[in-house]
C-alpha positions in Angstrom: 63.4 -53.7 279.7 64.1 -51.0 277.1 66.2 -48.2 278.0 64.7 -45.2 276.0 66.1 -43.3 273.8 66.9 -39.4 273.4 66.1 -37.3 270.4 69.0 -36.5 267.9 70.3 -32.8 269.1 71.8 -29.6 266.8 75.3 -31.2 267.4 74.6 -34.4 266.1 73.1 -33.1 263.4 76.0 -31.0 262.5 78.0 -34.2 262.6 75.7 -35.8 260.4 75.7 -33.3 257.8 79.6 -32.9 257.9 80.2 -37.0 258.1 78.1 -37.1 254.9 79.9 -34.4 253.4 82.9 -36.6 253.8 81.2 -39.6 251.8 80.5 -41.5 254.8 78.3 -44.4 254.6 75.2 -44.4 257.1 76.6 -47.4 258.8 79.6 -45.4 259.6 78.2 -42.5 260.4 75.9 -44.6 262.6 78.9 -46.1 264.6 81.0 -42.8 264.6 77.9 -41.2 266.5 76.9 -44.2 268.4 73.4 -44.5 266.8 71.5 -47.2 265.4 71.6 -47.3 261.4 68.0 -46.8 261.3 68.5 -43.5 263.4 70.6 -42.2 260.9 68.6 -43.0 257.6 65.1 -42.3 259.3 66.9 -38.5 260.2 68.8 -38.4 256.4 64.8 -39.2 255.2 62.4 -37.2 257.3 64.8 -33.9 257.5 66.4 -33.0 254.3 65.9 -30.0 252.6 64.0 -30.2 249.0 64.3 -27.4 246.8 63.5 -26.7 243.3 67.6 -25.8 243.0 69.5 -28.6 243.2 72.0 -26.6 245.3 69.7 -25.8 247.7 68.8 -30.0 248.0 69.9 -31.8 251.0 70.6 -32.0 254.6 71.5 -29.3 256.3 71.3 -29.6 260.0 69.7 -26.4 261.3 66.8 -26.9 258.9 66.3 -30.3 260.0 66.7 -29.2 263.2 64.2 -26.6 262.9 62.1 -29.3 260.9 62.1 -31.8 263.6 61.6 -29.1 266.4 58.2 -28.1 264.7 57.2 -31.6 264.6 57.5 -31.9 268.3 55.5 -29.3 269.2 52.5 -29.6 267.6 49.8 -30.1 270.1 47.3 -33.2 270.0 44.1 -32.8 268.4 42.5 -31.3 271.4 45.0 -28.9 271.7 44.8 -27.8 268.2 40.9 -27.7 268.6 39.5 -25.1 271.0 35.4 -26.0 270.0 36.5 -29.7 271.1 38.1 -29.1 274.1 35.2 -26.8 275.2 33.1 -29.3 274.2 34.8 -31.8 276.1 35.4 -29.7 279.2 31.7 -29.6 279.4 30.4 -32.6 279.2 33.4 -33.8 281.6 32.3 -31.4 284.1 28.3 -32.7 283.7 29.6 -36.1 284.7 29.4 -37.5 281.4 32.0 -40.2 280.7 34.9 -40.4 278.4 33.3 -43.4 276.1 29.8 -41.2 276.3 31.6 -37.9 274.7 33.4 -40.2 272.1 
């Protein structure tokens, strides 16, 4: 049985960015945080900064913070698409069945 999981929070992320700073290696930053490896270089990957100035480049935790935030919050395609939902709604409420509207 897996026990879940929880997202990585502001905190961490300043951890992150300051164990880094300090030349950690992912694995160690991983242990110091209590994360899986993968945790750490998935976050270092999908959340750094990239900048045409080099010292703008890198990981800085209240961008990926606001990086991974925006991620979360976009809605699922029918969310995003009023027409569709409409469309849905009505053809849910004229008895139609889910594999007939697909």
């Amino acid at each position: 049985m897996m026990n879940g999981y929880q997202h990585l929070g502001l905190d961490e992320r300043r951890d992150i960015y300051r164990l880094v700073a300090t030349g950690r290696s992912v694995r160690q930053i991983a242990d110091a945080l209590r994360r899986h490896p993968s945790t750490i270089y998935r976050e270092l990957k999908r959340n750094r900064h990239l900048d045409e100035h080099p010292l703008f480049r890198g990981y800085f935790p209240t961008v990926a913070q606001t990086m991974a935030r925006g991620r979360r919050v976009r809605g699922g395609k029918i969310a995003r698409q009023p027409e569709l939902a409409a469309y849905i709604a009505d053809r849910l409420s004229a008895a139609w069945s889910p594999e007939q509207i697909a």
